[in-house]
C-alpha positions in Angstrom: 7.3 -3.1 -8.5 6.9 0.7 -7.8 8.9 3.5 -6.0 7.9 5.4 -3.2 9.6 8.8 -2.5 9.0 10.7 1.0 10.5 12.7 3.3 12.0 11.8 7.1 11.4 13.7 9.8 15.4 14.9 9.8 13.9 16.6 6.2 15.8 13.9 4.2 14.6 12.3 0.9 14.5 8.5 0.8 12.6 6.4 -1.4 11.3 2.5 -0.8 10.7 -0.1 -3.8 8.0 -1.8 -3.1 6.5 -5.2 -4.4 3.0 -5.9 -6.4 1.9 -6.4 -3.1 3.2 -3.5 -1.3 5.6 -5.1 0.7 9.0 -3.0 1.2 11.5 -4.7 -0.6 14.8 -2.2 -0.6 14.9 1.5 0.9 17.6 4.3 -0.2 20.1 6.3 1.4 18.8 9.7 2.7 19.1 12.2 -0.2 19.2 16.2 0.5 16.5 17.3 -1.6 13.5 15.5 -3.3 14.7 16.0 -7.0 18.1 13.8 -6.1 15.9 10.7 -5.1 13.7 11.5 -8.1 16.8 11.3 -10.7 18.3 7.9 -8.9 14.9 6.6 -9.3 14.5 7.9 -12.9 18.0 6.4 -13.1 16.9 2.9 -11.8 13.7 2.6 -13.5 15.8 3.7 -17.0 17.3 0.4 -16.6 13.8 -1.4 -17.3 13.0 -3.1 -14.6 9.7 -3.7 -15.3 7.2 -2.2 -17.6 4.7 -1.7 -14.7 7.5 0.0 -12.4 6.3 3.2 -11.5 6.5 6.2 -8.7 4.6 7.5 -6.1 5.0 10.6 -4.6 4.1 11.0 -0.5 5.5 14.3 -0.3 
């Protein structure tokens, strides 16, 4: 599993968990500026879901 942030075309921040095989599994509420969604998915991925759990960044 692994975390995708990136940015609407309204300028919000949302990010996506995806699967091993890239398929979207959950996506967030809008967030006003890319360092909110980056500390709720620090916050997420602080609860270990997996030790291969990472983030990608498309902005």
């Amino acid at each position: 599993m692994y975390f995708v942030i990136d940015q609407a075309p309204d300028g919000q921040f949302q990010f996506f968990i995806k699967s091993s095989d890239h398929e979207t599994v959950a996506m967030s509420k809008g967030f006003d500026t890319k360092e909110a969604a980056e500390k709720a998915v620090t916050t997420i991925m602080n609860g270990h879901l997996s030790p291969e759990s990472h983030l990608e960044d498309l902005v």
